[in-house]
C-alpha positions in Angstrom: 234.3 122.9 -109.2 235.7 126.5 -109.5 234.4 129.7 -108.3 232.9 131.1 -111.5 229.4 132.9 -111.3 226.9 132.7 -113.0 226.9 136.3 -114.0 230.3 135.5 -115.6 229.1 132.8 -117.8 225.7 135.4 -118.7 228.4 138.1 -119.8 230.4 135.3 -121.9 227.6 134.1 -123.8 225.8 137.8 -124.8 229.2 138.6 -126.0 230.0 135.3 -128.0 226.0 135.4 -129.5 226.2 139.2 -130.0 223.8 140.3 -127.6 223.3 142.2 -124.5 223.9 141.0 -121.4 220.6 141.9 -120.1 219.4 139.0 -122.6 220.3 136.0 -120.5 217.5 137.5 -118.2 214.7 138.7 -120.1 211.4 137.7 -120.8 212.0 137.8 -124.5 212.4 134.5 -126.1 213.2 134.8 -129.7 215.3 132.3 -131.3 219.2 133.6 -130.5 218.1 134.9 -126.9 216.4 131.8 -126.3 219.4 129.4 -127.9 222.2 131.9 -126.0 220.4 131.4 -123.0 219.6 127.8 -122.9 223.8 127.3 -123.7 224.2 129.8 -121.2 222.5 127.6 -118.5 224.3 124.3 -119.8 227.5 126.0 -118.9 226.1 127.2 -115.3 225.9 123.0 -114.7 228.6 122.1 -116.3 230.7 124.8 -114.5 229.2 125.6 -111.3 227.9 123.4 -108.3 225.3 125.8 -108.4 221.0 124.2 -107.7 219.1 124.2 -110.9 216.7 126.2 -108.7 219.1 128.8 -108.2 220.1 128.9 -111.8 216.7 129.5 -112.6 216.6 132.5 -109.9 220.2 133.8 -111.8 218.0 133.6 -115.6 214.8 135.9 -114.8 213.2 134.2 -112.3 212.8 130.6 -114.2 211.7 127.8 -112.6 213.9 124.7 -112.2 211.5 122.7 -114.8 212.6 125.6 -117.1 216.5 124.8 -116.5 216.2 121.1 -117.0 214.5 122.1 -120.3 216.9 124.4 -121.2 219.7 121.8 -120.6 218.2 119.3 -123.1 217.7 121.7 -125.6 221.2 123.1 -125.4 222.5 119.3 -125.3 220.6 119.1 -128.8 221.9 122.1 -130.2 225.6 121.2 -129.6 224.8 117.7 -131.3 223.2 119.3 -134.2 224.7 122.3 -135.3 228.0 122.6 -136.9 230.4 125.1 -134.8 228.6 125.3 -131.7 230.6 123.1 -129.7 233.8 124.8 -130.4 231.8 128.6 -129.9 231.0 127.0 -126.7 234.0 125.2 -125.7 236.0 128.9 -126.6 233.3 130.6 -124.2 234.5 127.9 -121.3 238.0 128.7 -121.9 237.6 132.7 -121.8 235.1 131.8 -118.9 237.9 129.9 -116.7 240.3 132.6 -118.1 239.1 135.2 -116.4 238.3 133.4 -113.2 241.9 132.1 -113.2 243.1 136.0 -113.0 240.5 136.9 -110.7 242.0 134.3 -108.2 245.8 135.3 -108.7 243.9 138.7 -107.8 242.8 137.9 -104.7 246.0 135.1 -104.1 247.6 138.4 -104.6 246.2 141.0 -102.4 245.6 137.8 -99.3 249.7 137.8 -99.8 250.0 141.8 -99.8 247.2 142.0 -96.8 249.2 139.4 -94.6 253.0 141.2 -95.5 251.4 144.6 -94.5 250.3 142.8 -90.8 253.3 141.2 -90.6 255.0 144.6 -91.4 253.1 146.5 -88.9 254.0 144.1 -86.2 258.0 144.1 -87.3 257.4 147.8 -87.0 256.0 147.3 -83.5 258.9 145.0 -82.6 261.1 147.6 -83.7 259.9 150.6 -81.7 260.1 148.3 -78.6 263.9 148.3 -79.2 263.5 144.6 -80.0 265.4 144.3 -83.4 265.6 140.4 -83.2 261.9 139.7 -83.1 262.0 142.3 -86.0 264.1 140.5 -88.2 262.2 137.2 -87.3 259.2 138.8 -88.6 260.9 140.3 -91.8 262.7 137.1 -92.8 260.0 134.9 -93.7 258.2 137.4 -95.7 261.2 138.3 -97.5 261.4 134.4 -98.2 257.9 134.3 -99.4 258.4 137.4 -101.5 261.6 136.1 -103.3 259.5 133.1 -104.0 256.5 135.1 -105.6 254.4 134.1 -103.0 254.0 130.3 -103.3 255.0 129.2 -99.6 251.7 131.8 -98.3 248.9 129.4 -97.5 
């Protein structure tokens, strides 16, 4: 499974059922907070490795009973009403979306942290008078570089 939180999936669904993020944790259970919420946890299992006991923590303080619930109601909606699965299914692309940049993010600043070390030691190399171990330094990160960063593990 991919890294996406919980509070990522929370923000998704408030903003696809109009309502304020705050929702997917209150105590208020009218209809639309209730049915956001209870899609809300669906995709929190079907996204995340995360315990039903800790999705429950995540949603107000609900207890794991609560989530199991939750998920059979939310299977029901998407078998009954018209649209939801496609309302839902564009929530878990938008949801894996932004996940997807926030991991070229931090592919991209693990890539600018090690070509800073590795610049810092060139520099070192350099003010040692020892040009060669400079340039073996430099090299490979100008490899990596030219390649956009695909050979960094």
């Amino acid at each position: 499974m991919s890294t996406v939180s919980l509070a990522v999936i929370q923000r998704h669904v408030a903003l696809a059922f109009e309502l304020p993020p705050r929702e997917m944790t209150s105590d208020r259970r009218s209809r639309p907070i209730v049915e956001a919420r209870h899609i809300a946890m669906w995709l929190a299992v079907e996204m995340t490795d995360t315990s039903l006991v800790q999705i429950g923590r995540a949603f107000g303080n609900r207890d794991h009973t609560t989530v199991m619930h939750a998920l059979e109601k939310a299977q029901a909606l998407l078998n009954q009403r018209q649209g939801l699965p496609e309302l839902v299914e564009r929530i878990r692309a938008a949801i894996e979306a932004e996940t997807a940049a926030e991991n070229d993010t931090t592919k991209a600043v693990l890539l600018t942290n090690s070509v800073v070390t590795a610049l810092r030691v060139a520099l070192i190399a350099l003010a040692r008078r020892d040009p060669a171990a400079a340039i073996a330094i430099i090299l490979p990160i100008a490899e990596r570089l030219a390649d956009g960063g695909k050979t960094c593990g």
